[in-house]
C-alpha positions as CSV (number, residue, x, y, z in Angstrom):
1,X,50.3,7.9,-19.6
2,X,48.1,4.7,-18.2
3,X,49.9,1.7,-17.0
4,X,49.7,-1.2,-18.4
5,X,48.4,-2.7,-15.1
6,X,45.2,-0.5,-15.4
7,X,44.0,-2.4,-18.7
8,X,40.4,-3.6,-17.7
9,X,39.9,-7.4,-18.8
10,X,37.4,-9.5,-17.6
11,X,34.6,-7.3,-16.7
12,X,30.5,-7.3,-17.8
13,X,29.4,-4.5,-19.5
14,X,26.5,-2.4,-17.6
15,X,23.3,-4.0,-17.8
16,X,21.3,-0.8,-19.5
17,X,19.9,-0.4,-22.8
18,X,16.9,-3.2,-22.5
19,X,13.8,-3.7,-22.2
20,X,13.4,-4.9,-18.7
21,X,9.5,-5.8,-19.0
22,X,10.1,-7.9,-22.9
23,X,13.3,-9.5,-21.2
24,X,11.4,-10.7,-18.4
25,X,9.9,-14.3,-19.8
26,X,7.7,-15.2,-16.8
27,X,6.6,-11.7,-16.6
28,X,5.3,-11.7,-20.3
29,X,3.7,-14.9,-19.6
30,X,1.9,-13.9,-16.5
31,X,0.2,-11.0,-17.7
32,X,-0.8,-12.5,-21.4
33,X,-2.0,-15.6,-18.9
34,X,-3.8,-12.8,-16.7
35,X,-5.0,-10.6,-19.2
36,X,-8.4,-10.1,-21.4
37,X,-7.1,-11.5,-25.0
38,X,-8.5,-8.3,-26.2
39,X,-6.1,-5.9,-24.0
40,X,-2.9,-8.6,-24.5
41,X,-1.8,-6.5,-27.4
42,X,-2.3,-2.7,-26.4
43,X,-0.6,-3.8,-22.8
44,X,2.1,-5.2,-24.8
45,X,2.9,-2.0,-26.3
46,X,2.3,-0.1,-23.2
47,X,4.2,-2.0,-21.2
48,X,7.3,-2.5,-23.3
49,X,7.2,1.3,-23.9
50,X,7.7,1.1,-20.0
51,X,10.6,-1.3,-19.9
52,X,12.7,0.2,-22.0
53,X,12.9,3.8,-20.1
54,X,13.4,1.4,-17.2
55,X,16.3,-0.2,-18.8
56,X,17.8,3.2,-20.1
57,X,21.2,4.8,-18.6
58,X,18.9,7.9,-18.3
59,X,16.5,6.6,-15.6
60,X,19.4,4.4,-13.9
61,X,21.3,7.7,-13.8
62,X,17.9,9.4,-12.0
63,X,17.3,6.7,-9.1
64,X,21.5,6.9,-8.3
65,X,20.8,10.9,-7.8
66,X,17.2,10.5,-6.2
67,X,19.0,8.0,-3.6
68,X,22.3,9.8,-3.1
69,X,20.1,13.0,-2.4
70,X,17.6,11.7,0.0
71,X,14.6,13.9,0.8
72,X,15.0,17.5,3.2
73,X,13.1,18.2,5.7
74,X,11.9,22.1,5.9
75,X,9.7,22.8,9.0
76,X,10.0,27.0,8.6
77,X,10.2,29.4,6.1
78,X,13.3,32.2,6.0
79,X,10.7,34.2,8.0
80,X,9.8,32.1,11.0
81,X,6.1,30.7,9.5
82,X,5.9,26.8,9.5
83,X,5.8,25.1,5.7
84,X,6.2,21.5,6.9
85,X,7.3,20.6,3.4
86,X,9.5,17.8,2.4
87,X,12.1,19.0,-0.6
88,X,13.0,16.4,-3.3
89,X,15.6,16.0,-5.8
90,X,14.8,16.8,-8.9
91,X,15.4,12.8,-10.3
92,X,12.6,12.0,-7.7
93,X,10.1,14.3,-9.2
94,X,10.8,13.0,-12.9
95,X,10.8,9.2,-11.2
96,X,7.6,9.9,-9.5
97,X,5.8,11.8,-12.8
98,X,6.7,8.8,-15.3
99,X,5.5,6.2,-12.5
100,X,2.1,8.0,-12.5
101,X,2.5,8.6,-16.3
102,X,2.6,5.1,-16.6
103,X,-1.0,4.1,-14.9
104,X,1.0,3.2,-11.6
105,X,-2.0,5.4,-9.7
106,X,-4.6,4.1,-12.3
107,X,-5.7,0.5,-12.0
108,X,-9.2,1.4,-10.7
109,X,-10.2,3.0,-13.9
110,X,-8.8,1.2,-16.9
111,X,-10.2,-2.7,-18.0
112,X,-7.6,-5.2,-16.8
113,X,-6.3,-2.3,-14.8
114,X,-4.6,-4.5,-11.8
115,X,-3.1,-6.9,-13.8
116,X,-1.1,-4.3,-16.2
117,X,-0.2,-2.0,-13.4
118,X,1.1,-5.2,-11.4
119,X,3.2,-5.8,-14.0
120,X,4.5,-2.0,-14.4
121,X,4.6,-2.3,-11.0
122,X,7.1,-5.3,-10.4
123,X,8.9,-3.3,-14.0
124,X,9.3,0.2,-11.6
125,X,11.1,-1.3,-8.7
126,X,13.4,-2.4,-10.5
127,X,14.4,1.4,-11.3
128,X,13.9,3.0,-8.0
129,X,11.6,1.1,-5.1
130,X,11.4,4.8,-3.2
131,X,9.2,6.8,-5.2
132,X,7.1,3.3,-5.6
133,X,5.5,4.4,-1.9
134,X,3.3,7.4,-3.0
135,X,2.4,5.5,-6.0
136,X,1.4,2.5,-3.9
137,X,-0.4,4.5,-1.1
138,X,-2.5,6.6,-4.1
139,X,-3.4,3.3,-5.9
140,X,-4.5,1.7,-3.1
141,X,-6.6,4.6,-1.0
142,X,-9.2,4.8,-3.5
143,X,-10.7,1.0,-2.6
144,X,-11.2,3.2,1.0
145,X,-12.4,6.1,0.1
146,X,-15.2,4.0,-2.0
147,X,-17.0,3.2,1.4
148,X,-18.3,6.9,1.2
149,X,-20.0,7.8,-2.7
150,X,-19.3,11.6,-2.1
151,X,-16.0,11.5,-0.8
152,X,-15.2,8.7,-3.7
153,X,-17.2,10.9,-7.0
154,X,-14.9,13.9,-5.3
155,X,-11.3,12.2,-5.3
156,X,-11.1,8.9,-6.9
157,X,-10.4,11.2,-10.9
158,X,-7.8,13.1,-8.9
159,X,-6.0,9.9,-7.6
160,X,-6.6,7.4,-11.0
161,X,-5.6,10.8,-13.0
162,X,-2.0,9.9,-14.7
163,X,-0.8,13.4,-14.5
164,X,1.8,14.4,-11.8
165,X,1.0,17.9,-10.4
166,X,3.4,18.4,-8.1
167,X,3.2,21.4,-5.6
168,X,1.0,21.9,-2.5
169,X,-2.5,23.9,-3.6
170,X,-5.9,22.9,-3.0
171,X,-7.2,19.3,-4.4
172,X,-9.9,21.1,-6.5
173,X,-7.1,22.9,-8.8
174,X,-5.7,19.9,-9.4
175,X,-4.9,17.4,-12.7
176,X,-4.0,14.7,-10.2
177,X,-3.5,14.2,-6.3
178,X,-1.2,11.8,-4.2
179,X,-2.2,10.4,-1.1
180,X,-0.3,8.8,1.8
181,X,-1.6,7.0,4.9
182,X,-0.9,7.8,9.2
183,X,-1.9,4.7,11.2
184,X,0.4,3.6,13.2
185,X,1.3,5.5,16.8
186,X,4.7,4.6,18.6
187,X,2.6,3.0,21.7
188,X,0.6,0.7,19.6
189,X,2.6,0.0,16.1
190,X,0.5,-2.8,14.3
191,X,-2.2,-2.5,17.3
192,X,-3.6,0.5,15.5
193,X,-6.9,0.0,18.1
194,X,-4.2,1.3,20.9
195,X,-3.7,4.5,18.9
196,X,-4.4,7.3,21.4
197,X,-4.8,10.3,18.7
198,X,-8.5,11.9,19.2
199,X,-11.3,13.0,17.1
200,X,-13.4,16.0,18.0
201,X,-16.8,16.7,15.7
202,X,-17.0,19.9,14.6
203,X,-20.4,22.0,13.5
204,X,-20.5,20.8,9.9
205,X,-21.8,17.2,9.5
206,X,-18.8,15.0,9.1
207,X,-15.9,16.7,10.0
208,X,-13.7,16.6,12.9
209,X,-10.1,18.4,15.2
210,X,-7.7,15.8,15.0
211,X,-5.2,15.5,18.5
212,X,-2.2,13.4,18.0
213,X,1.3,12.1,16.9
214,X,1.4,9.5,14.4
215,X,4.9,7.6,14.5
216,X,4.9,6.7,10.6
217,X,3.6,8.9,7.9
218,X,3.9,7.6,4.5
219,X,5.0,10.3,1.5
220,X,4.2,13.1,3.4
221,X,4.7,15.3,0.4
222,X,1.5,14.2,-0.6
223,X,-1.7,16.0,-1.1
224,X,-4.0,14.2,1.3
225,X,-4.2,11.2,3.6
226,X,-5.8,8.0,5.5
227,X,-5.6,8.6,9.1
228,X,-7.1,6.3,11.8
229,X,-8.3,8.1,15.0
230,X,-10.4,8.1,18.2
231,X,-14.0,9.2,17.5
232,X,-16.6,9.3,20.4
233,X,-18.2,5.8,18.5
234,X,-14.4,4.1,18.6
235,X,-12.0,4.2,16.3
236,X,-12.5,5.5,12.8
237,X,-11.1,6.7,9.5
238,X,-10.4,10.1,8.6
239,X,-9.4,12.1,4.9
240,X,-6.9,14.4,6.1
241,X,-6.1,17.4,3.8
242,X,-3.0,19.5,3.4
243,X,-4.0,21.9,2.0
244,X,-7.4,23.3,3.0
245,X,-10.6,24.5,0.3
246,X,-9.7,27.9,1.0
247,X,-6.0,27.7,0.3
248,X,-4.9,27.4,3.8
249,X,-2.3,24.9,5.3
250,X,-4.0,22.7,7.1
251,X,-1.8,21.5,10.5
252,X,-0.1,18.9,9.7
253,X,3.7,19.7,11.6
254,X,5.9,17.3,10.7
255,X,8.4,16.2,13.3
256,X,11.1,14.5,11.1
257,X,12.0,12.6,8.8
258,X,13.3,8.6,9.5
259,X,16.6,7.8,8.6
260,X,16.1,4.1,7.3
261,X,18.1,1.5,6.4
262,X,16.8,1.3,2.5
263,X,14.0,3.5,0.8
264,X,16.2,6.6,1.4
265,X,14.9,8.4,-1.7
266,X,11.9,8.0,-0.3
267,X,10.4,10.3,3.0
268,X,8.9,8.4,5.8
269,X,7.8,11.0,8.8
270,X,6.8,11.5,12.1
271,X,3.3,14.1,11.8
272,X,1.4,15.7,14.6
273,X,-1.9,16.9,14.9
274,X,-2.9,19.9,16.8
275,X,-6.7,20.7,16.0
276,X,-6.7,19.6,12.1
277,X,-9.4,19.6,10.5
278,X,-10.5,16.0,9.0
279,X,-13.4,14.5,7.0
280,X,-14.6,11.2,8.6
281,X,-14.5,8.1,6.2
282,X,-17.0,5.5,6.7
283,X,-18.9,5.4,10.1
284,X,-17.4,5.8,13.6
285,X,-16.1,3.0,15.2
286,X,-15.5,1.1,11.6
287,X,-11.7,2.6,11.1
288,X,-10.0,-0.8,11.0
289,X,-13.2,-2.2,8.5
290,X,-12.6,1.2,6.9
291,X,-9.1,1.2,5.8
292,X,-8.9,-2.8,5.3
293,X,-9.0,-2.5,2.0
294,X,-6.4,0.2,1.3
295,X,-4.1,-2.1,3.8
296,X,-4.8,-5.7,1.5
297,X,-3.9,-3.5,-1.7
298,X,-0.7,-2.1,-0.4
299,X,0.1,-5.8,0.6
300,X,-0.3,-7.1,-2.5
301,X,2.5,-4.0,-3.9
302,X,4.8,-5.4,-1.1
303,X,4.3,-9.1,-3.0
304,X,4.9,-7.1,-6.5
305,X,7.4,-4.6,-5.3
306,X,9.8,-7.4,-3.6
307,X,9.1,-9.9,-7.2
308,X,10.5,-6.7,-8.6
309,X,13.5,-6.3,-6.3
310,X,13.9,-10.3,-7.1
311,X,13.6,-10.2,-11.1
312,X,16.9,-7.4,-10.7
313,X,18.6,-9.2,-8.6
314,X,18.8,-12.2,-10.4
315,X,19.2,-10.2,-14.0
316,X,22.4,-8.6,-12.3
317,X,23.5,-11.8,-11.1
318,X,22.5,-14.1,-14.5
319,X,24.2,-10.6,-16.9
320,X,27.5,-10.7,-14.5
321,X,27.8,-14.8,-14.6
322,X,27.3,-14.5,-18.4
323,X,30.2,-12.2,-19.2
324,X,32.7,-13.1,-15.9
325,X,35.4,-15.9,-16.4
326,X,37.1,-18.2,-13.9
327,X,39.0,-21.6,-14.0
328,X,38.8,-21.6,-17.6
329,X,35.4,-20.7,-18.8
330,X,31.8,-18.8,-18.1
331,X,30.5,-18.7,-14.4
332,X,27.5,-19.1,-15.9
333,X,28.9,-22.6,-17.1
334,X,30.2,-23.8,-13.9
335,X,27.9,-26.5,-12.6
336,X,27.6,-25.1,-9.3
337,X,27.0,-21.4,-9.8
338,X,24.5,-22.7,-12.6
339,X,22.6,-24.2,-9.8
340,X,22.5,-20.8,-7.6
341,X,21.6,-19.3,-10.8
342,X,18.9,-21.7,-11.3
343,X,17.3,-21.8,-7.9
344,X,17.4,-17.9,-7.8
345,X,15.7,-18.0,-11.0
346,X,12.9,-20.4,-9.8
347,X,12.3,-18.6,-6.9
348,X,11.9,-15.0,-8.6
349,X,9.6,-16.6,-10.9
350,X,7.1,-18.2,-8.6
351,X,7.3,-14.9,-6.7
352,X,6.3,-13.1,-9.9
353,X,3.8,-15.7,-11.1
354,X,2.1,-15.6,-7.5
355,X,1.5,-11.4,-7.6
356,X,0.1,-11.9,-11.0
357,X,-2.3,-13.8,-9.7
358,X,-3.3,-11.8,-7.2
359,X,-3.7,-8.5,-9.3
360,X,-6.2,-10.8,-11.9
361,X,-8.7,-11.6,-8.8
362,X,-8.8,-8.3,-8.3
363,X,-9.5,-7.4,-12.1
364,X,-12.0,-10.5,-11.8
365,X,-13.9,-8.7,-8.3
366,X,-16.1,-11.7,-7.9
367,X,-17.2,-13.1,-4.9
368,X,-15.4,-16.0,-5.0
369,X,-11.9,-14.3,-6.0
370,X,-12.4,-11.7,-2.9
371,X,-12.6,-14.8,-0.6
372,X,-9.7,-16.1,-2.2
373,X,-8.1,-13.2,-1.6
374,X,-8.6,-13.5,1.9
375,X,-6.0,-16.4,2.2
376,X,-3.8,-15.8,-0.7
377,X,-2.9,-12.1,0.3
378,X,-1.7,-12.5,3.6
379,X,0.1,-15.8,3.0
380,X,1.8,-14.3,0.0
381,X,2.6,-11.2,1.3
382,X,4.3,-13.4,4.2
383,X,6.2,-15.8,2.4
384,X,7.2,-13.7,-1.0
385,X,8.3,-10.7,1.0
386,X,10.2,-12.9,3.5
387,X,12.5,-14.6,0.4
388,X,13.2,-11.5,-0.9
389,X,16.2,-10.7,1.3
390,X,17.8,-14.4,1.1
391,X,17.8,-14.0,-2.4
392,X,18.8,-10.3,-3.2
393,X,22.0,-11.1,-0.9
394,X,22.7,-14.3,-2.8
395,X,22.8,-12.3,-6.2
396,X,24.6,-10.0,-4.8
397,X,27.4,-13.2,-3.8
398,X,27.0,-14.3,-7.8
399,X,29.1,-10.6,-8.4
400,X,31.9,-11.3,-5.5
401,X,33.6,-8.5,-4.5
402,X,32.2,-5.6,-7.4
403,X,28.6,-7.0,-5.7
404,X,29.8,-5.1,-2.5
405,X,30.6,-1.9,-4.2
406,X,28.0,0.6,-4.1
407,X,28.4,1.4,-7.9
408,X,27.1,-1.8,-8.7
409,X,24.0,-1.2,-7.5
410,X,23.4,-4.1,-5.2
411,X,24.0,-3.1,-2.5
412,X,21.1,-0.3,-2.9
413,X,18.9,-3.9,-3.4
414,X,19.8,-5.6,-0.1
415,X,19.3,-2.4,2.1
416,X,15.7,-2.5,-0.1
417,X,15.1,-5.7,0.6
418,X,13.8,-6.5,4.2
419,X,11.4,-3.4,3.7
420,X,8.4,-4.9,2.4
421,X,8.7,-7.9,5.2
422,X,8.1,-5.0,7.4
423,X,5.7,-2.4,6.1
424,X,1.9,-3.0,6.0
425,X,2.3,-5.8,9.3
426,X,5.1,-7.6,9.5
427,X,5.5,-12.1,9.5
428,X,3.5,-12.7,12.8
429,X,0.7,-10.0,11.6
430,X,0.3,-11.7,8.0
431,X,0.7,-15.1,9.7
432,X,-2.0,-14.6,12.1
433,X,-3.9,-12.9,9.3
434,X,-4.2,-15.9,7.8
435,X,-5.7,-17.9,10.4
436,X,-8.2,-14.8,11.3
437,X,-9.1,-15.8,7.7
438,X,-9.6,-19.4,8.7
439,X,-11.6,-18.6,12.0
440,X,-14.0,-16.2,10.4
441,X,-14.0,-16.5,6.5
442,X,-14.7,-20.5,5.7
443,X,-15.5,-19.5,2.4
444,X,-11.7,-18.4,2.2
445,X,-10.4,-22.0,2.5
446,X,-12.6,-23.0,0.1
447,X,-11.8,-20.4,-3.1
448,X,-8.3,-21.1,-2.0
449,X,-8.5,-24.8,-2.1
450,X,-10.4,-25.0,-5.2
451,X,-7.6,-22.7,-6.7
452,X,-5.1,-25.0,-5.9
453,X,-7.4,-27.9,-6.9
454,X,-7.0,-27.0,-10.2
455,X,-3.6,-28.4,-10.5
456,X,-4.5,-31.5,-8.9
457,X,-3.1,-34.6,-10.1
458,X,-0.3,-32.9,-12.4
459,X,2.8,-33.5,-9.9
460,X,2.8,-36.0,-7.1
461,X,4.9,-33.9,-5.0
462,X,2.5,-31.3,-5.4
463,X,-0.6,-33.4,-4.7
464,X,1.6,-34.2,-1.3
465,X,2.2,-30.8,0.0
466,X,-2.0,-30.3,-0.5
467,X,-2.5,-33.4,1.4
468,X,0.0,-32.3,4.4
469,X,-2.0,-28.7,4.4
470,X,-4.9,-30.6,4.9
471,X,-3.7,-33.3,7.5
472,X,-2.2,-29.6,9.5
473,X,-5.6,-27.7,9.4
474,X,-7.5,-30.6,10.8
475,X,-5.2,-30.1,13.9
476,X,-5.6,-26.6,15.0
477,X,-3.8,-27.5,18.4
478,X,-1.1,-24.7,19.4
479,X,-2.5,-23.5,15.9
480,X,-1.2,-19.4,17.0
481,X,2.3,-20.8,17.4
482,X,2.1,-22.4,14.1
483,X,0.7,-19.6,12.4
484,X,4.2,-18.6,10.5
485,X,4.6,-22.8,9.5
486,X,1.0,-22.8,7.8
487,X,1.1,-19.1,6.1
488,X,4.5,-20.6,4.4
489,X,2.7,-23.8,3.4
490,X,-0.5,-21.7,2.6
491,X,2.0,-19.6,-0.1
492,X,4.5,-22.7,-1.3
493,X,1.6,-24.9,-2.4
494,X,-0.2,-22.1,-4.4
495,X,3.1,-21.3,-6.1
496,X,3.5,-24.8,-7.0
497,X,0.1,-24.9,-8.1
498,X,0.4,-21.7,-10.2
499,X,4.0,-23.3,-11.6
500,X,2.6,-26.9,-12.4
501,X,-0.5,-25.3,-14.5
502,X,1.6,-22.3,-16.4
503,X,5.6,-22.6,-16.2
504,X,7.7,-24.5,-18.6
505,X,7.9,-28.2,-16.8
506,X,11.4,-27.9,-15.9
507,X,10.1,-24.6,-13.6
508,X,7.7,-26.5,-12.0
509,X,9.4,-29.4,-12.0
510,X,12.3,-27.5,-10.1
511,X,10.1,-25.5,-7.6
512,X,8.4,-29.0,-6.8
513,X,11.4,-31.0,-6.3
514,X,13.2,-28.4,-4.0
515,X,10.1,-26.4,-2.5
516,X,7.7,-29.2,-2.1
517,X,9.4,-32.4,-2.3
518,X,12.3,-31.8,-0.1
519,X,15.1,-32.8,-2.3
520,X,16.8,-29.3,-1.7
521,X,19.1,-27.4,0.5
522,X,18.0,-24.8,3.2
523,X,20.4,-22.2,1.0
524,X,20.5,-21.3,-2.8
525,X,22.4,-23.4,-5.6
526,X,20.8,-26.9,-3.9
527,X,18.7,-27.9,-6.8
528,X,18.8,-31.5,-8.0
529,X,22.1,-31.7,-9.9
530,X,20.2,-33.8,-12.8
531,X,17.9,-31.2,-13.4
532,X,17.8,-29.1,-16.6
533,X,19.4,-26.0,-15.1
534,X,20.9,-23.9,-18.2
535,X,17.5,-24.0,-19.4
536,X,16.5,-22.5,-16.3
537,X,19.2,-20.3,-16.1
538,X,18.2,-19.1,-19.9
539,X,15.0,-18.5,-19.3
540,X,15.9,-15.6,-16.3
541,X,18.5,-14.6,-18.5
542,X,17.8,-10.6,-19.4
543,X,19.7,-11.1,-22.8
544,X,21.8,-8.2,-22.6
């Protein structure tokens, strides 16, 4: 018989049974701002169809298993031969088939493409961020693989293909293909041009013996990938099978698999290459020109996968303060958690708004959008992916003590949450990326500023922060040692500028104040108290 002690009062029910893309309000605005009129409706459909597996006990049930089973590593078979296979839960596999179900691999072939898989994109974190790696690495390998027509008419179906076909066999027997990338080497890290692995041409035109150890591998289950290596011309790219045309396992020996701090559904590995066989990408000595383009897309799914990791965190945090009393009423009522509530909610929205944006220029392809790009990715990827931690940790504070508990969930968040800070060059890499971007692109500066222009005139504190840009580019003294200071200003003003043209006024009127005009704290909850904060606090409010 229970005791009357063990009565359970007081607590939130589990935030499950929604629809976590309809529930998000700045989400749905974003992508009817982003999208083609004509696709608003059909991506509607698509995308709430998306949400609502992502909101279901079922699929919350499948990233708890995938992440409390993290991946095996099996060098041998029972015989002695090496497999080098990675073994999965079964939760991972059914994850990683409705991501690519869902167009997560499939932007490159479908109108408005970036824009709705951004937005399934930021939707999908919030289930599991793991099995978001392959699905990234896929997407964004087919911009590379473009720079050669062959290669491109002979993969790109396989990789925009949303059917999972799991199982190592050759590519050609295929409905769809995965691919991960190898670049960086444990002597050189971000200085891929210090990477020491070699690249011998074989007999047939285009094909070459890689030598070498490559220190990260990314989803190494996967059917082919990226590799940068030393060519007799310099460094270059390489299309690395796993399996070869014949039906051969091509040598790929995985070392072993990293034990992270987050991501542990997902497998990261250490690979060597003993005379693989490799098809050259684009010409030798371009590898860095080569692969740019996979790198700037899988920065722009760090900018959407951490908005993602954001958006929960603050759901949790908003569902938990709606339900919990103390001192006589709602947290959610309490001026002072309101506040936290509120800044965490302006902060995951400008995160959101600011990915958004970045997936529509690449929908839009122009000339002028790609040099915007230049700045905006960089700088986003910087600031957006830097934020994500404070805030995930602060949510986590909203739940007290239950935040701690593994059960809830959070804590699975904050381990996620420094990740995509790190992966795909870390603060000082984007930072200096953005002045690279000033040295070399001018038109960069220009599509950015005339972005940002745009909003001119709408908010005085706004109009500032432009002006104080300016006055700290005409001043490029020390400028390397400032790199970090103007990447964040780069990012904050076009978030401000994104929120003054497109978010209810008392968003942008928050972000402006606190983010731009300096009335706010260096922590969370240090929003103007005269502010309208339960309507902010509404709007982020997943209505469960």
């Amino acid at each position: 018989m229970a005791g009357s002690t063990h009565t359970v009062t007081n607590q939130p029910p589990e935030l499950s049974g929604y629809d976590v893309y309809g529930a998000d309000r700045a989400l749905v605005s974003a992508v009817e701002r982003q999208l083609d009129p004509a696709l608003v409706e059909e991506a509607r459909d698509e995308l709430s169809a998306l949400g609502r597996a992502a909101g279901s006990e079922q699929l919350r049930e499948w990233a708890v298993q995938a992440n409390e089973h993290p991946p095996r590593l099996r060098t041998h078979d029972r015989f002695g031969h090496r497999v080098d296979e990675v073994d999965f839960h079964p939760a991972w596999h059914r994850l990683l088939g409705k991501g690519v179900g869902a167009g997560l691999t499939a932007a490159w072939a479908r109108p408005g493409g970036h824009v709705r898989r951004a937005a399934a994109f930021v939707v999908w974190t919030q289930v599991e961020a793991g099995n978001c790696c392959p699905l990234s690495m896929t997407h964004a390998a087919v911009p590379a693989l473009r720079v050669d027509a062959e290669l491109a008419a002979e993969w790109e179906p396989r990789l925009t293909s949303m059917v999972y076909d799991r199982g190592l066999r050759p590519a050609r027997s295929k409905a769809g293909a995965l691919f991960g990338m190898a670049m960086t080497e444990k002597q050189g890290g971000s200085d891929v041009r210090a990477n020491t692995t070699r690249a011998a041409a074989l007999a047939e035109a285009g094909t070459y013996a890689l030598t070498g150890h490559k220190w990260f591998c990314s989803a190494p289950m996967s059917d082919a990938f990226l590799v940068l290596a030393q060519a007799p011309g310099g460094l270059t790219c390489f299309l690395v099978p796993r399996v070869l045309e014949d039906g051969g396992r091509n040598v790929f020996r995985l070392q072993r698999l990293k034990d992270k701090l987050g991501n542990r559904s997902n497998a990261s590995a250490e690979v060597e290459f003993e005379g693989t066989w490799a098809r050259r990408v684009g010409d030798e000595g371009r590898g860095v020109r080569t692969i740019i383009d996979m790198v700037a897309a899988t920065r722009v799914d760090c900018v959407l996968g951490s908005a993602g990791l954001m958006r929960q965190a603050v759901a949790q945090a908003v569902h938990h303060c709606t339900y919990r009393e103390a001192f006589g009423g709602r947290l959610r009522d309490k001026p002072l958690m309101r506040n936290v509530l509120a800044d965490l909610a302006v902060e995951s929205e400008a995160a959101t708004a600011l990915g958004l944006r970045l997936a529509a220029a690449y929908d839009d392809g122009g000339e002028q959008e790609r040099a915007f790009l230049r700045i905006a990715v960089p700088a986003a990827k910087y600031w957006v992916t830097k934020r994500c931690a404070p805030l995930v940790v602060e949510a986590a504070e909203c739940l007290g003590g239950n935040g701690y508990v593994e059960e809830s969930g959070m804590p699975r968040l904050v381990r996620e949450s420094p990740l995509n800070s790190v992966w795909e060059g870390a603060g000082n890499v984007q930072a200096l990326d953005v002045l690279r971007a000033l040295q070399r692109e001018p038109g960069a500066l220009d599509a950015y500023l005339r972005e940002v222009g745009r909003a001119r005139g709408a908010d005085h504190r706004l109009d500032a922060a432009i002006k104080g840009l300016l006055t700290e580019l005409a001043d490029l003294h020390g400028v390397e040692a400032r790199a970090r200071r103007l990447a964040e200003r780069f990012a904050l003003v076009l978030q401000g500028a994104l929120l003054v043209r497109f978010a209810p006024p008392e968003v942008a009127d928050a972000f402006c104040a606190s983010r731009l005009g300096g009335d706010g704290g260096a922590a969370f909850g240090t929003l103007p108290h005269s502010l309208p904060l339960a309507a902010l606090v509404d709007r982020a409010a997943p209505g469960v």
